[in-house]
KOLPA-999024 format. One record per residue: x, y, z of N, C-alpha, C, O, CB in turn; residue number from 0; residue in one letter. Coordinates in Angstrom, 3 decimals, always signed. Last residue first. Glycine has a CB too. Layout:
X | Y | Z | X | Y | Z | X | Y | Z | X | Y | Z | X | Y | Z | NUM | a
...
***
This chain:
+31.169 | +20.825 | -104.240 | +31.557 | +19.700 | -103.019 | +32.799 | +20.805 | -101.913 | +33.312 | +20.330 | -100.900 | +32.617 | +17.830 | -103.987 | 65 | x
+30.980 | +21.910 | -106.761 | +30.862 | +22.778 | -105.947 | +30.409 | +21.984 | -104.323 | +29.597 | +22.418 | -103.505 | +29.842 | +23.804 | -106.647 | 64 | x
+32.684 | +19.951 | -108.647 | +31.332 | +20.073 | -108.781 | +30.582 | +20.539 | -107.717 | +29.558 | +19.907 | -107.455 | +30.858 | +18.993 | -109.119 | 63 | x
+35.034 | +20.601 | -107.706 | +35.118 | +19.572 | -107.244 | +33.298 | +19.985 | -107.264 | +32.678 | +20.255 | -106.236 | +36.249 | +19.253 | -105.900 | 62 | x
+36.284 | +22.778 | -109.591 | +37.138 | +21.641 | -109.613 | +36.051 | +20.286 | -108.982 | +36.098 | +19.177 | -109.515 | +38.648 | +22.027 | -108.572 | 61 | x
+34.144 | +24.660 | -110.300 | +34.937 | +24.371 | -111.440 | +35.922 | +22.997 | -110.967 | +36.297 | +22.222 | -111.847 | +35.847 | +25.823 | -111.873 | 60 | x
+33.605 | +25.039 | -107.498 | +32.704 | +24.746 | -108.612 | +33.503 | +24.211 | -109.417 | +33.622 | +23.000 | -109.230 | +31.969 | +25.810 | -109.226 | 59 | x
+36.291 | +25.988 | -105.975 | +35.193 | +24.769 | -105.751 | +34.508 | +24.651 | -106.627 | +34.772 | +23.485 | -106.920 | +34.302 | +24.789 | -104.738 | 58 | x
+36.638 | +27.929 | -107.897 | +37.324 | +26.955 | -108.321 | +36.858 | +25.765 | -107.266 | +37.024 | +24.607 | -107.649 | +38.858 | +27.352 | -108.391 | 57 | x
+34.541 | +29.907 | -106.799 | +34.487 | +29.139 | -108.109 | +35.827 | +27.991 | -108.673 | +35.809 | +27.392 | -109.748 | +34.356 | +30.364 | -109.184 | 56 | x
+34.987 | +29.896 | -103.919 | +34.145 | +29.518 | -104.213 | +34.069 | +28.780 | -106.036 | +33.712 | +27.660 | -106.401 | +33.433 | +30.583 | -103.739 | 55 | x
+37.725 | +31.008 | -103.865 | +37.681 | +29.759 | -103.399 | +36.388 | +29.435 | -104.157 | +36.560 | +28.673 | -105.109 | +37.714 | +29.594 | -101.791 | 54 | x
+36.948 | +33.771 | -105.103 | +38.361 | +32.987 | -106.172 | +37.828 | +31.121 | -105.418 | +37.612 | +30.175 | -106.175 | +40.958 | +33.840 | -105.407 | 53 | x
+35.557 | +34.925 | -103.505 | +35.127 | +34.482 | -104.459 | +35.391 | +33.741 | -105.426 | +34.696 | +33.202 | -106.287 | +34.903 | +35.021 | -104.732 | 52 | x
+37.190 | +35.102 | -101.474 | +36.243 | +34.043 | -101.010 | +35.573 | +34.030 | -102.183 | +34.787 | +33.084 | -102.214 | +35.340 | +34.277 | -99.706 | 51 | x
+39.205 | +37.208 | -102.757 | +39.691 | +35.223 | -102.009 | +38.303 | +34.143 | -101.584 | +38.310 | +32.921 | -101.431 | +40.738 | +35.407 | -99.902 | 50 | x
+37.961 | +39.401 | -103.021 | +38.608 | +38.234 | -104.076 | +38.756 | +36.822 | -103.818 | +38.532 | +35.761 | -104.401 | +39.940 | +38.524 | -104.381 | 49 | x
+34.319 | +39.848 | -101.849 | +35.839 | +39.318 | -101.653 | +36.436 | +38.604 | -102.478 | +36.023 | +37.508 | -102.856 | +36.045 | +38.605 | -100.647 | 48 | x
+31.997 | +40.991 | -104.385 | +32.546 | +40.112 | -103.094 | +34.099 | +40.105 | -103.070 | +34.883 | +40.300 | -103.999 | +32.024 | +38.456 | -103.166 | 47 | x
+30.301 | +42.517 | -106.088 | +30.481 | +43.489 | -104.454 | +30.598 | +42.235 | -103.985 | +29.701 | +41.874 | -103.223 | +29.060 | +44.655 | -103.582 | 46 | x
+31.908 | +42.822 | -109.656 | +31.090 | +42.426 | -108.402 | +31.628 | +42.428 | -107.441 | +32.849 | +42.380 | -107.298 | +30.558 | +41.350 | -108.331 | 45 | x
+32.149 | +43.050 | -112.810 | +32.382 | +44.321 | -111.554 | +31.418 | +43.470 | -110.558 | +30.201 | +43.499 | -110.740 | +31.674 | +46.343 | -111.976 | 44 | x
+33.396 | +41.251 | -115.484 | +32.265 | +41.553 | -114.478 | +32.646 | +42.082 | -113.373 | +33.615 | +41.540 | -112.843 | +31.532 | +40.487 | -114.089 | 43 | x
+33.914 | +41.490 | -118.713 | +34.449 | +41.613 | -117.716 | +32.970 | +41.460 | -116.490 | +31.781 | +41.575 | -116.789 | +35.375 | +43.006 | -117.871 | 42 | x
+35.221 | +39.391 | -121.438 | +33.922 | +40.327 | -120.522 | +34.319 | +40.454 | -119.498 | +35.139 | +39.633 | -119.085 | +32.477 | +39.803 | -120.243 | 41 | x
+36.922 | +37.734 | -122.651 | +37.340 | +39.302 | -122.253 | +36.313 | +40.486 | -121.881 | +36.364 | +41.716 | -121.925 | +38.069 | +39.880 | -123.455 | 40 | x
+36.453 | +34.998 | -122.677 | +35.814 | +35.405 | -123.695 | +36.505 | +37.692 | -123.966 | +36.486 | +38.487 | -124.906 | +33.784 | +34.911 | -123.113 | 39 | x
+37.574 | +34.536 | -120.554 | +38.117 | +34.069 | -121.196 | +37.971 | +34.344 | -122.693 | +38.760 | +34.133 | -123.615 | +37.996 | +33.127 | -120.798 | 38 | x
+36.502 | +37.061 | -117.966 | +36.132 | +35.802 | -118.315 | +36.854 | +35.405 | -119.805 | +36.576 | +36.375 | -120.509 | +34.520 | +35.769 | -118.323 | 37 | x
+37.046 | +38.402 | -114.880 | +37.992 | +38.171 | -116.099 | +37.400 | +37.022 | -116.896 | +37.781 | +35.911 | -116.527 | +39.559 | +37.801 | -115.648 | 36 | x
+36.081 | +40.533 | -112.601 | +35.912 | +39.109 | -113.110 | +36.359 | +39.024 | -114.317 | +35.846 | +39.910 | -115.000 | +34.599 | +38.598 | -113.126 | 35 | x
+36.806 | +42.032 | -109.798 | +36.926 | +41.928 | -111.052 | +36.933 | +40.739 | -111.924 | +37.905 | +39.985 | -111.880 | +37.808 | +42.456 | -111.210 | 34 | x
+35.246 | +42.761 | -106.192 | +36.253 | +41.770 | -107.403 | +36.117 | +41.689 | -108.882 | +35.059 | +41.149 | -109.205 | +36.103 | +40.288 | -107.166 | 33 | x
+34.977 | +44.628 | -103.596 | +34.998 | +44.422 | -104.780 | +36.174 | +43.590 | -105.189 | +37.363 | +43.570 | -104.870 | +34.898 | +45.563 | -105.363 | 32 | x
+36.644 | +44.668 | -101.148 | +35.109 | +44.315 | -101.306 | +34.763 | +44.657 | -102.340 | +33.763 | +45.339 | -102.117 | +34.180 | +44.823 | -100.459 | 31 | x
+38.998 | +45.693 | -101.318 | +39.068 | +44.721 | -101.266 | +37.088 | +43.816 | -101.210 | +36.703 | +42.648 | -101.245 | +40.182 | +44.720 | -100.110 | 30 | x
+39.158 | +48.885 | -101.833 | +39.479 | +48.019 | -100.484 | +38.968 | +46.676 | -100.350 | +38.464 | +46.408 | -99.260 | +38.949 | +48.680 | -99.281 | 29 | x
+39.916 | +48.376 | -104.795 | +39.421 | +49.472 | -104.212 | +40.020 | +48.922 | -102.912 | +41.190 | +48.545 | -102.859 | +37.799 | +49.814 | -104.359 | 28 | x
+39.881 | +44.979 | -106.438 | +39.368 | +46.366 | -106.807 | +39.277 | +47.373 | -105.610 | +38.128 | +47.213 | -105.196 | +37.943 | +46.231 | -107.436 | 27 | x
+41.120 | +41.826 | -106.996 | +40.509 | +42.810 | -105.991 | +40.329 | +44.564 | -106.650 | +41.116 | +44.914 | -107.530 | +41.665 | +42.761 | -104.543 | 26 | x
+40.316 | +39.878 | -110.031 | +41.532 | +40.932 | -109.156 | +40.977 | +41.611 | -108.229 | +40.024 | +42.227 | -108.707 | +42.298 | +42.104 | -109.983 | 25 | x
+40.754 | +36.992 | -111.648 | +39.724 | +37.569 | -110.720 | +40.933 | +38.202 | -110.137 | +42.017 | +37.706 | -109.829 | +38.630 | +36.551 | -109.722 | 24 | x
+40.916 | +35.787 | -114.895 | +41.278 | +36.348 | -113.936 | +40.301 | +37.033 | -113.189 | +39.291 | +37.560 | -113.655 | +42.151 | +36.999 | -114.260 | 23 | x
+39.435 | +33.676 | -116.307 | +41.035 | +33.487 | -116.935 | +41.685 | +34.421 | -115.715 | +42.823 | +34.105 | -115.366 | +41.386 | +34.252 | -118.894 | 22 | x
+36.396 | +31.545 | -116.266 | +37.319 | +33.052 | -115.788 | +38.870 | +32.463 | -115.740 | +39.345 | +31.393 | -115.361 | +36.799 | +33.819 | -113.862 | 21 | x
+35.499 | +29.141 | -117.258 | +35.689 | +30.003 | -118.186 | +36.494 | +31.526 | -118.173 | +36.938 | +32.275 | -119.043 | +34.532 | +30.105 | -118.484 | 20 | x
+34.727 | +27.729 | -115.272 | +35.469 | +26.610 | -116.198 | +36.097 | +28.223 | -117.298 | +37.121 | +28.137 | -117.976 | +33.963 | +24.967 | -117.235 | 19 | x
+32.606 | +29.079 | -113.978 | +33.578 | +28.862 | -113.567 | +34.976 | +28.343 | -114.595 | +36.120 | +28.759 | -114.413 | +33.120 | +28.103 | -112.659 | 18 | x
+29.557 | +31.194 | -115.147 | +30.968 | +30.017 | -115.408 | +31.877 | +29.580 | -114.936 | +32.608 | +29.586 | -115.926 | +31.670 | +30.112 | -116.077 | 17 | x
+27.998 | +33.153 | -113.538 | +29.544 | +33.134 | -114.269 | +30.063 | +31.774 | -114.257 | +30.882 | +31.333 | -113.451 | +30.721 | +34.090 | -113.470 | 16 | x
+25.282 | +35.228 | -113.983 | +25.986 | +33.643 | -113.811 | +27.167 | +33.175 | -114.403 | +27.302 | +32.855 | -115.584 | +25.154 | +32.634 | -114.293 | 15 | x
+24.386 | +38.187 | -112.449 | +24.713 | +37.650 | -113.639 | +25.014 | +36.047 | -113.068 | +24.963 | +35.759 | -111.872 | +26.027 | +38.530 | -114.412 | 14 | x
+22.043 | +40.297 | -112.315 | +22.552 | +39.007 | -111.765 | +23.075 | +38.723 | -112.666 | +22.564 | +38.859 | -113.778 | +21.792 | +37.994 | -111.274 | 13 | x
+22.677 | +43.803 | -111.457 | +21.734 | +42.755 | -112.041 | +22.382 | +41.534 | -111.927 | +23.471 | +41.633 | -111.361 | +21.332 | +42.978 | -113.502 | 12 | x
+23.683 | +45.786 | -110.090 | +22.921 | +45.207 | -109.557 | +21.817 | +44.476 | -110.355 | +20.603 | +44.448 | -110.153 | +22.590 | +45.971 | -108.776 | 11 | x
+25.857 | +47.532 | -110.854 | +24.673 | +47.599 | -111.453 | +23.025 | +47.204 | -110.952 | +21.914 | +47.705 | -111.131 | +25.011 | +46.930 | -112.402 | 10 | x
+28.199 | +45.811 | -110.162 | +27.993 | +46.876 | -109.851 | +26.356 | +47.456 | -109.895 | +25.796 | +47.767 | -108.844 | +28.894 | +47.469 | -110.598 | 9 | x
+25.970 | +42.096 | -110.275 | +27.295 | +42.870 | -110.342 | +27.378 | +44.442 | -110.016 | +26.351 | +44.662 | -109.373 | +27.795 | +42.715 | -111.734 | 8 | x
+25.791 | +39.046 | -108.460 | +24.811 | +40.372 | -108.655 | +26.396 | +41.560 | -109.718 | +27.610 | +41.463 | -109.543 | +24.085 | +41.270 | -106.288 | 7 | x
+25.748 | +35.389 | -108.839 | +25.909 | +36.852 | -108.205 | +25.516 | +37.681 | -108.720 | +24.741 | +37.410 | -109.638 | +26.959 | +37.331 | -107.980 | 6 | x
+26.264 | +32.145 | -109.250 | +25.212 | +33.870 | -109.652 | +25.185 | +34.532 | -108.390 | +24.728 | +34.258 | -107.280 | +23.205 | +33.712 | -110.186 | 5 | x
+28.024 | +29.937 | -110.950 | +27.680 | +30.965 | -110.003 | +27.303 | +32.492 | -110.289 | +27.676 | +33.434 | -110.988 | +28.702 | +30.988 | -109.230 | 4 | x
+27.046 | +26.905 | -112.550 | +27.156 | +27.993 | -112.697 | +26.937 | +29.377 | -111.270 | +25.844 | +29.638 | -110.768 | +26.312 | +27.935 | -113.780 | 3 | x
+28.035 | +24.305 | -113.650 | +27.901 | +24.587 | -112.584 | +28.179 | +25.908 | -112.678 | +29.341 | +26.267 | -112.866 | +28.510 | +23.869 | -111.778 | 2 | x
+27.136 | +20.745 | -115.387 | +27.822 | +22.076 | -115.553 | +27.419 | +23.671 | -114.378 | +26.243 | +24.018 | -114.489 | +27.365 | +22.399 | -117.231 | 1 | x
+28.452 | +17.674 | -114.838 | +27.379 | +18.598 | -114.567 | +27.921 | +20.026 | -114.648 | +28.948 | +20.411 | -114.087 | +26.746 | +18.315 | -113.185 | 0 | x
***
């Protein structure tokens, strides 16, 4: 099943990011921003925590978001 997370980005439009497909996620500023690295070399600017956003999509991507 293919499992997609949607969030909002700087801009404040939604995007749905793939899990199976980000190559890097980096904190940005004081840490309430995260940089989304997708495999393709899009990038996405979004207002969450690296670590709770890094857990969340490799729950998706590993254990069909269980």
């Amino acid at each position: 099943m293919l499992q997609f997370y949607k969030t909002k980005n700087s801009l404040n439009d939604e995007v749905s990011i793939n899990p199976n497909y980000v190559t890097q996620i980096e904190s940005i500023g004081s840490g309430n921003w995260s940089m989304v690295t997708m495999n393709s070399g899009k990038q996405h600017l979004v207002n969450e925590n690296c670590y709770k956003l890094t857990d969340k999509l490799e729950k998706l991507a590993n254990y069909d978001g269980c």
